[in-house]
KETORFI-948858 format. One line per 10 residues: number of its first residue (from 1); their letters; for each residue x, y, z of C-alpha. Coordinates in nm, 3 decimals, decimal comma. Each point is the difference from the previous one (the first is absolute). Example, Ala and Ser with C-alpha at 12.3 -4.5 7.8 and 13.67 -1.06 7.14 Angstrom:
1	AS	1,230/-0,450/0,780  0,137/0,344/-0,066
This chain:
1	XXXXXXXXXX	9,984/-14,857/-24,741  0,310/-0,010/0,243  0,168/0,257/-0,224  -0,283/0,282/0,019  0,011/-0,038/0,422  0,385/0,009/-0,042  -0,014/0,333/-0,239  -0,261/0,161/0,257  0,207/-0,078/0,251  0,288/0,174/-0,161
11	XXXXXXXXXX	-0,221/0,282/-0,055  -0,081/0,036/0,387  0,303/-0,047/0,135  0,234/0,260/-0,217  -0,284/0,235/0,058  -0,123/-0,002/0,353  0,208/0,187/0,277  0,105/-0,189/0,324  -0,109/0,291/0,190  -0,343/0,007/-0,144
21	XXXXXXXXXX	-0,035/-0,342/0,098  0,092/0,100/0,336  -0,163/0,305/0,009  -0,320/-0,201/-0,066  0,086/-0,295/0,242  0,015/0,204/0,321  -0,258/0,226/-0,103  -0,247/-0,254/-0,029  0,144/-0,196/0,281  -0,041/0,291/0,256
31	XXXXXXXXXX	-0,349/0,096/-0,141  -0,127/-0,392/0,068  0,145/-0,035/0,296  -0,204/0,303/0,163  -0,276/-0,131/-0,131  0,046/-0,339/0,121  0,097/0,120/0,331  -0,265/0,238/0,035  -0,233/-0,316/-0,097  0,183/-0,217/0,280
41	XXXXXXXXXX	-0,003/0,258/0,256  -0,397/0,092/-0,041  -0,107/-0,374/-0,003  0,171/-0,032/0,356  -0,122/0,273/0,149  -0,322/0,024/-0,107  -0,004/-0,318/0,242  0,009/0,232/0,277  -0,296/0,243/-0,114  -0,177/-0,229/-0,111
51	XXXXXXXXXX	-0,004/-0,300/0,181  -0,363/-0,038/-0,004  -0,024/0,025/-0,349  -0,111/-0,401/-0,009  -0,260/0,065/0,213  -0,152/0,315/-0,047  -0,058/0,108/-0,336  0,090/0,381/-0,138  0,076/0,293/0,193  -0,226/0,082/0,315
61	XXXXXXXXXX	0,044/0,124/0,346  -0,226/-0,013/0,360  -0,095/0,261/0,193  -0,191/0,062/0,347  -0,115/0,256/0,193  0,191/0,122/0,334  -0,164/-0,184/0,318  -0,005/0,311/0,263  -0,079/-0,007/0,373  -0,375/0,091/-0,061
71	XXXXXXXXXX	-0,056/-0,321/-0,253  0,135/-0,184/0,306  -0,236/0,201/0,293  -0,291/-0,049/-0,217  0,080/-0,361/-0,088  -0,088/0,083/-0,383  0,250/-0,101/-0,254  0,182/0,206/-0,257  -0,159/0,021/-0,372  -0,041/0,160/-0,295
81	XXXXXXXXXX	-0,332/0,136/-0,077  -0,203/0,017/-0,329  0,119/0,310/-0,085  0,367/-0,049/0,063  -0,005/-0,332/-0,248  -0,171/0,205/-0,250  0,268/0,285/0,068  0,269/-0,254/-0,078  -0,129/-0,174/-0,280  -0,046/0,329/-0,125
91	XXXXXXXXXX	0,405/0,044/-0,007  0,181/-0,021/-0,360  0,295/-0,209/0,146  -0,219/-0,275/0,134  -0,120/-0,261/-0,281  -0,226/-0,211/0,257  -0,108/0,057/0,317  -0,136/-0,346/0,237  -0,043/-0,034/0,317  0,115/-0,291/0,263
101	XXXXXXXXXX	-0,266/-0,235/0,105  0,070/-0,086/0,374  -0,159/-0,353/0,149  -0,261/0,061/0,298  -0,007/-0,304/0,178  0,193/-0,230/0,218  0,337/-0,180/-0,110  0,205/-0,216/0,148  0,285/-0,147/-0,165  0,176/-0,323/0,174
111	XXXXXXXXXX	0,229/-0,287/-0,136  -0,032/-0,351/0,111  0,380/-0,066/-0,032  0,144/-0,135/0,382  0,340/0,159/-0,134  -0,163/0,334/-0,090  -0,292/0,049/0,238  -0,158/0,312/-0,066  -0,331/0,155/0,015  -0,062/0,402/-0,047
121	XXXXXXXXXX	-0,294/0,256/-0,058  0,022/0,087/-0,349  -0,151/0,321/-0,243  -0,022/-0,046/-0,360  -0,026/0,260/-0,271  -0,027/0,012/-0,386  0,016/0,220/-0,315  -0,137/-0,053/-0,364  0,138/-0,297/-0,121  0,090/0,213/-0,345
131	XXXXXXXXXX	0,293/0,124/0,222  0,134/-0,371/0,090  0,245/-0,112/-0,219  -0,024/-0,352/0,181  -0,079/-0,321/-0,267  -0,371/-0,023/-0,013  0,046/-0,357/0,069  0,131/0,054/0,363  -0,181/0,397/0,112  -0,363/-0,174/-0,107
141	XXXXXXXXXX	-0,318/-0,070/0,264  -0,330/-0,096/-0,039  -0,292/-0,080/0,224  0,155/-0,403/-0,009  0,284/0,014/0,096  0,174/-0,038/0,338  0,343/0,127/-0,072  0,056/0,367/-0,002  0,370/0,116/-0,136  0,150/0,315/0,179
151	XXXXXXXXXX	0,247/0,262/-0,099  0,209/0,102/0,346  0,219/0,347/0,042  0,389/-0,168/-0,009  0,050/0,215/0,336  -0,297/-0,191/0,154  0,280/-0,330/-0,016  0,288/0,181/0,098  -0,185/0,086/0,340  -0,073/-0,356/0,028
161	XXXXXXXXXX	0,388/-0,088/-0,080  0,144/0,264/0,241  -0,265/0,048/0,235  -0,229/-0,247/0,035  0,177/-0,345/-0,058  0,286/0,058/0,264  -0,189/0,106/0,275  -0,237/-0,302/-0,054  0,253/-0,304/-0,079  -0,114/-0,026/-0,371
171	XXXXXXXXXX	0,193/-0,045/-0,264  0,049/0,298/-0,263  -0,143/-0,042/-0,364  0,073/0,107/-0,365  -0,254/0,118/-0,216  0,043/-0,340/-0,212  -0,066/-0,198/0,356  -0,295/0,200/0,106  -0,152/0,007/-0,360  0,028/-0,380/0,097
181	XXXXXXXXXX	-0,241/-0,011/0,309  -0,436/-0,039/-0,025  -0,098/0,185/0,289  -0,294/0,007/0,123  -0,315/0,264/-0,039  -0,308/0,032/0,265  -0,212/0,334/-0,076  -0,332/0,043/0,149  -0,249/0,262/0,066  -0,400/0,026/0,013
191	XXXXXXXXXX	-0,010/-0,370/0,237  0,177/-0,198/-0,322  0,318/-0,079/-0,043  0,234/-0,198/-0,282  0,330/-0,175/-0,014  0,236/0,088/-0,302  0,304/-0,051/-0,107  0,259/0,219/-0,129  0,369/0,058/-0,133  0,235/0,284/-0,051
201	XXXXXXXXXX	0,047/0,021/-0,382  0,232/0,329/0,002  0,161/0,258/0,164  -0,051/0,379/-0,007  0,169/0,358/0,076  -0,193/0,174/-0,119  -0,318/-0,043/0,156  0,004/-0,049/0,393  -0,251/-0,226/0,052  -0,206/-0,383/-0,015
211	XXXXXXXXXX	-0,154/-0,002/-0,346  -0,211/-0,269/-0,086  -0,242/-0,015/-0,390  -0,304/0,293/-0,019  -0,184/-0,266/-0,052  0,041/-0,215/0,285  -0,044/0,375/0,289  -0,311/0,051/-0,210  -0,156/-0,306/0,055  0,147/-0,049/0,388
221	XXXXXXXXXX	-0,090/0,352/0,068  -0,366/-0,009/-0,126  -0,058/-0,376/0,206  0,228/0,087/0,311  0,023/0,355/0,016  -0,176/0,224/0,319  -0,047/0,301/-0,162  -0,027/0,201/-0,330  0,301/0,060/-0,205  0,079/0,385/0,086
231	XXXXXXXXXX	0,221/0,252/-0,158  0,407/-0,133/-0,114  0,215/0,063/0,245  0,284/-0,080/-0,298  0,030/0,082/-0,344  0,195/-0,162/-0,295  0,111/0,234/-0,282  0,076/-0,111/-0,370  0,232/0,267/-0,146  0,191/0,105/-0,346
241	XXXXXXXXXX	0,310/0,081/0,217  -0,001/-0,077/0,396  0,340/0,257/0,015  -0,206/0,289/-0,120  0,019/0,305/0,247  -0,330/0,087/-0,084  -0,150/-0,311/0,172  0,228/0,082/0,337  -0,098/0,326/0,009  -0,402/-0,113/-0,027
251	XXXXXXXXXX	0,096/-0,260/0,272  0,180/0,274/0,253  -0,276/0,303/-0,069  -0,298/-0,246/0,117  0,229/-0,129/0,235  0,016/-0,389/-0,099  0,219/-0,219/0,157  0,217/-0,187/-0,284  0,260/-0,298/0,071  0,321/0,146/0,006
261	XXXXXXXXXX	0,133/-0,303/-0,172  -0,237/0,060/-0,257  0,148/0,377/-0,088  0,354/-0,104/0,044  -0,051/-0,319/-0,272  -0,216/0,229/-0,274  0,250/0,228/0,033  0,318/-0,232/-0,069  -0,219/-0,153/-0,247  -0,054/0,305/-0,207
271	XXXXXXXXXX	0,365/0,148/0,057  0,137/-0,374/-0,082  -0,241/0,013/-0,351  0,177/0,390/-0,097  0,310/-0,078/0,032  -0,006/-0,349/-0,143  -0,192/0,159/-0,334  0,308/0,290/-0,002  0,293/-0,237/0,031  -0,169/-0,231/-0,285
281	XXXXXXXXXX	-0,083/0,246/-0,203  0,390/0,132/0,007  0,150/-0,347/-0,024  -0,276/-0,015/-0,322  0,143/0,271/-0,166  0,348/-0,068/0,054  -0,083/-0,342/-0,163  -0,183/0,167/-0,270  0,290/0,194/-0,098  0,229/-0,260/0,024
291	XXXXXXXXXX	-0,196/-0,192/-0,271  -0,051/0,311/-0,201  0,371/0,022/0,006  0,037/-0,352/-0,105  -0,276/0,057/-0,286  0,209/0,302/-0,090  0,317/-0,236/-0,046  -0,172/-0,207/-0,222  -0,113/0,270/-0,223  0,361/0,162/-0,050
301	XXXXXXXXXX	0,099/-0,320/-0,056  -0,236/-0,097/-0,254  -0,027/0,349/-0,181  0,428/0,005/-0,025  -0,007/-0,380/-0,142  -0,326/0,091/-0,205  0,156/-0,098/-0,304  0,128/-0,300/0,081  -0,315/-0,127/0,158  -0,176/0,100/-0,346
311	XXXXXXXXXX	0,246/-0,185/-0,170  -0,052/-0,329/0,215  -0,366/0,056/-0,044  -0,002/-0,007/-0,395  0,217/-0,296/0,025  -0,345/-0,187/0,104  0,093/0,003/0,368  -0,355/-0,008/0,210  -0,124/0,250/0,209  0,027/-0,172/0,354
321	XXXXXXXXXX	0,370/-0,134/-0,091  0,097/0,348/-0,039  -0,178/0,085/0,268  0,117/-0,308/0,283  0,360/0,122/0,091  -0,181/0,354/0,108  -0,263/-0,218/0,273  0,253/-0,265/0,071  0,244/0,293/0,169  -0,309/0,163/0,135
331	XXXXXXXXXX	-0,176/-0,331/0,187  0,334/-0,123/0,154  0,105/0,381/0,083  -0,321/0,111/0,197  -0,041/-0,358/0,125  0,346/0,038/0,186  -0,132/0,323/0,113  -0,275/-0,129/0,131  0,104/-0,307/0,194  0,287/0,224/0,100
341	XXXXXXXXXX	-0,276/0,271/0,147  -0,190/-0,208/0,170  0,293/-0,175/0,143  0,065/0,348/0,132  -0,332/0,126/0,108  -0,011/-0,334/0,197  0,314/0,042/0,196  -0,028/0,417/0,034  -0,390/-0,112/0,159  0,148/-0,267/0,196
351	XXXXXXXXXX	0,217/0,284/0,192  -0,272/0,214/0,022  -0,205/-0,255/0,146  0,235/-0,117/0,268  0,061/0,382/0,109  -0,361/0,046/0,019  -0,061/-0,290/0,222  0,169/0,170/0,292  -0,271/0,230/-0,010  -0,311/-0,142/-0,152
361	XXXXXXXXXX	-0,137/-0,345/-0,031  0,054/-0,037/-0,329  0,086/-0,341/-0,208  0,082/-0,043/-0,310  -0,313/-0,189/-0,255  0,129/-0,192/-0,301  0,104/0,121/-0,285  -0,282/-0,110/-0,216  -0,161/0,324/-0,085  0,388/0,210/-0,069
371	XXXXXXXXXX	0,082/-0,286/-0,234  -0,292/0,004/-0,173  0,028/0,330/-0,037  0,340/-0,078/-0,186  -0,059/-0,184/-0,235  -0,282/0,195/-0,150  0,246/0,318/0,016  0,210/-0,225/-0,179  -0,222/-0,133/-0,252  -0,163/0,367/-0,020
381	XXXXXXXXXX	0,372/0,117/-0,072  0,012/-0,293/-0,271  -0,261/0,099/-0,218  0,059/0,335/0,005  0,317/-0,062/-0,141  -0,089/-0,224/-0,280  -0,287/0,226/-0,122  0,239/0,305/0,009  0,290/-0,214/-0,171  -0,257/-0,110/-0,271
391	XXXXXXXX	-0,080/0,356/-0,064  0,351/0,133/0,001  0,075/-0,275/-0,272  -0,268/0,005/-0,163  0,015/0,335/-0,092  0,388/-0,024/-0,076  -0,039/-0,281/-0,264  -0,300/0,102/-0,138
């Protein structure tokens, strides 16, 4: 058996050029390593875009109407009639259309903590629970239960960490501290009032405000709450594509007040998915030529040596012996490659990240997702080559 491997061998290596081989190497080596580092470099920043992406589920943004001086002489509040919600539903570019749910009672929120004394009037808000991406386990409530979990805008801490805290004597907090705490709940309206607990069980910046379950508001609101529940005064929109000028456009003609946050991010996040998809699919096609080229090496080789593989063949040699030099150069050649590319992609990201950072707070996540990534390119790359060896032989012997 040694000999046939030894006279394949032979067969490859008086046949195959260096420069092919080289040819093939960086080709393939250049075309994974955009890949990869197209891969690394969307998976970090997509942390900036989309850093509420483990809260809130799929693409959606809020808007509001403008509050002018007359709401404010005529003490009525800003919101969108009937007609206007059915006007926007009515929009192409919007998939859902719901509406915030503000409470209408009383709330005071206080801790019982001698280190952290603190007691405030409170407001809490809430939106369908199908756009919480929170574990059902911790954004539940039902008419039992005393403990009520809250979602808090991240800026809403930062004013307590810069603002607040110093001018008081109290110490500042991380999110992982102040997820920590069990404050304390008081709402009342219509002569009753309950006690409740509650903890902070994320952060948002996306949404600016207290959000607590639907299901909890709808309950307090219909016990506790002086009056009716009147027109939104803030909508929540589910859409295909929150960068789509279309939907600014809609926004500026009816004269809607957007986050500006909230344009800037869909915007980076649809110009950071373009040119993500172009790089890849460049760095794809260099690699697909590169293994064309190697396929194409393979087949010269075997077509120049054809009789000689015939003759090895009638001499009772099997198939796959023939057949093993051909996928032993191609697993160790594209597995180099590989490691080799990624190795590069890493350290080329690693530069890009540490640029970035002057500008943007940006960190790098691991590398789970690029290397995974990897290795099925790799194994991809495998197979392909063995089923177009098989055929190349196949058809040369038989």
């Amino acid at each position: 058996m040694f000999s046939i491997y030894k006279e394949v061998w032979k067969i490859i290596k008086h046949s195959i050029r260096f420069w092919q081989m080289l040819a093939f190497s960086i080709s393939a080596f250049i075309g994974l390593t955009i890949i990869l580092f197209a891969l690394f470099c969307y998976v970090d920043f997509k942390e900036i875009s989309f850093h509420d992406s483990a809260i809130f589920k799929d693409e959606f943004i809020v808007i509001s109407k403008k509050v002018s001086t007359i709401h404010t002489i005529t003490q009525k509040t800003s919101q969108f009639t009937s007609k206007e919600m059915k006007d926007i539903a009515a929009q192409e570019f919007f998939t859902e259309v719901a509406s915030f749910q503000s409470s209408r009672f009383h709330i005071q929120l206080y801790t019982q903590n001698k280190h952290m004394p603190l007691q405030t009037d409170l407001f809490f808000e809430s939106v369908p629970d199908m756009y919480i991406n929170q574990d059902s386990q911790t954004w539940t409530w039902k008419e039992s239960d005393t403990f009520i979990p809250i979602i808090v805008p991240r800026n809403f801490l930062a004013l307590y960490n810069f603002g607040f805290a110093p001018s008081q004597g109290l110490p500042q907090l991380s999110e992982d501290v102040i997820s920590k705490i069990t404050f304390n709940v008081r709402i009342s309206g219509n002569n009753m009032r309950k006690e409740f607990t509650a903890r902070i069980v994320n952060f948002s910046d996306k949404i600016n405000t207290v959000l607590v379950p639907e299901t909890f508001l709808q309950w307090a609101n219909q016990t506790y709450g002086y009056e009716d529940e009147g027109n939104p005064s803030r909508v929540i929109l589910g859409t295909k594509n929150s960068a789509d000028s279309r939907i600014f456009e809609y926004i500026a003609q009816n004269k809607y007040q957007i986050n500006d946050d909230t344009i800037q991010n869909s915007k980076l996040s649809f110009y950071l998915k373009v040119t993500t998809t172009i790089v890849a699919t460049i760095g794809f096609v260099i690699a697909v030529l590169a293994m064309y080229l190697l396929l194409f090496s393979f087949y010269l080789i075997i077509e120049k040596k054809r009789e000689k593989i015939q003759i090895i063949w009638h001499l009772g040699y099997s198939f796959s012996a023939i057949m093993l030099p051909y996928n032993v150069i191609s697993i160790v050649a594209n597995g180099i490659i590989c490691i080799a590319a990624f190795v590069a992609a890493y350290i080329a990201n690693n530069y890009v990240i540490h640029f970035v950072q002057q500008f943007l707070p940006v960190s790098q996540v691991p590398i789970t997702v690029p290397l995974i990534a990897c290795i099925s390119l790799y194994c991809i790359i495998i197979l392909v080559n063995f089923i177009s060896i098989k055929r190349v032989l196949y058809s040369a012997i038989s």
